[in-house]
N, C-alpha and C positions, 0 to 999 in steps of 0.2 A: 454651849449652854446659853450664852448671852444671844443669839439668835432667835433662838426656838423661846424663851422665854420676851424678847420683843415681839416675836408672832403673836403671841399670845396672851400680851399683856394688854387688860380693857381699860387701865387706867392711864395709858401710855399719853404723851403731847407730841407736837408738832418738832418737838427734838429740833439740834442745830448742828450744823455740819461744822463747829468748831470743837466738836466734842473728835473729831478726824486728829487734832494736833494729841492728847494724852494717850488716845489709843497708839498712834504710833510714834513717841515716847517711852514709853509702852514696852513694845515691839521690838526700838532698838535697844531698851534695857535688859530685858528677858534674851535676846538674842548671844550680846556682848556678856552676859554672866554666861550662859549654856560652853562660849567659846572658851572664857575664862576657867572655867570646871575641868574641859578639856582639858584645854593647854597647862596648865598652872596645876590645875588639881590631878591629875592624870586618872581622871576619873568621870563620870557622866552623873544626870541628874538621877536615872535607875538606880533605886534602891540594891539591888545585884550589882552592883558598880559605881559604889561611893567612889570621891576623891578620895585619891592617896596622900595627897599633904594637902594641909590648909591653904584652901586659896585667902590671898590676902593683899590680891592686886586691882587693879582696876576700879570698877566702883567697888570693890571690898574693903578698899583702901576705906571708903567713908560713911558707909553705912553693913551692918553685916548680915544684911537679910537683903540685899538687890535683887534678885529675883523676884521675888514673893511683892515686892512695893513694884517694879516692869508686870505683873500680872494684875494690880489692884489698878496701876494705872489703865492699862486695856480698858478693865472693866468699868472704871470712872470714863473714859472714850466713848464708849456704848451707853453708858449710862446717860451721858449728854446728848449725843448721838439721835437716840432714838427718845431719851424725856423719858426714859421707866421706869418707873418707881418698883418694879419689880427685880433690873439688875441693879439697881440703887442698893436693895434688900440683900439682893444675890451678893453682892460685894462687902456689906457689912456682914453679913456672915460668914461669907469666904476667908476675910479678916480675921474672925475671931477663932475659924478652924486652924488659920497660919498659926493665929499666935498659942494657940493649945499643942499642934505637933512642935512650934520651932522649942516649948516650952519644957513638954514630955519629952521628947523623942530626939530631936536633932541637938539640942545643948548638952544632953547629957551624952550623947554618941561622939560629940566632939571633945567635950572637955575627958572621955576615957580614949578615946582615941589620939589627939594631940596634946595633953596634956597639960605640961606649961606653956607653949607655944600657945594653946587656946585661950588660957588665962590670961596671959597678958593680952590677948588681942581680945578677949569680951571687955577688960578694963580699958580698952584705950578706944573702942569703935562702937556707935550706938547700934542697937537691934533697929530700929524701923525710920528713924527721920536724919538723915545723914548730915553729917558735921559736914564746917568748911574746909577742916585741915585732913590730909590723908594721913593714915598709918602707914608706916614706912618702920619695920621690923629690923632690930639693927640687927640679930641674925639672920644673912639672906643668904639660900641656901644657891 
């Protein structure tokens, strides 16, 4: 989407190739959660194939939405990248979709699905801007 919308953006600038460093940023973050899901969660990002236990390692440890901030990053990448004020757009909205399903749909899936184990881990890990210290669950299974 962030291609086909710098194709075709008339408002676009002369962009800068340091916008290369958050796209992949980015990249290795969306990657390293996908792995995490796996491993950790024994489960995938397919809705048909949620995680079967809470992941709550790696960057989970410090923020509880890594993925979704590895995808905003990409697109802040492209957004410098290419100067669009269209994936500029694209990403603040993207944002606001994140925070509507993490808000409907994945919070409440988690807190009925893991129950206390979820509770304690929304009180102790931020939704979107990750602390310095990790979560470290004294139940480790």
């Amino acid at each position: 989407m962030p291609f086909i919308l710098s194709l075709y953006d008339p408002y676009k600038g002369q962009g800068n190739l340091s916008g290369l460093i958050p796209l992949a940023v980015g990249l290795v973050i969306l990657l390293w959660c996908v792995r995490d899901f796996y491993v950790s969660g024994k489960g995938t990002l397919a809705p048909w194939d949620p995680p079967k236990h809470l992941v709550t390692v790696g960057l989970y440890r410090y923020v509880r939405n890594p993925m979704y901030v590895g995808v905003l990053f990409i697109l802040l990448g492209w957004t410098i990248s290419t100067a669009s004020p269209l994936i500029f757009g694209f990403t603040l909205f993207l944002f606001i979709a994140f925070y509507l399903r993490v808000k409907t749909h994945e919070e409440p899936w988690a807190e009925k699905m893991f129950g206390t184990e979820w509770e304690k881990y929304k009180n102790n890990v931020p939704r979107w801007l990750p602390q310095t210290k990790g979560y470290y669950p004294t139940n480790r299974r």
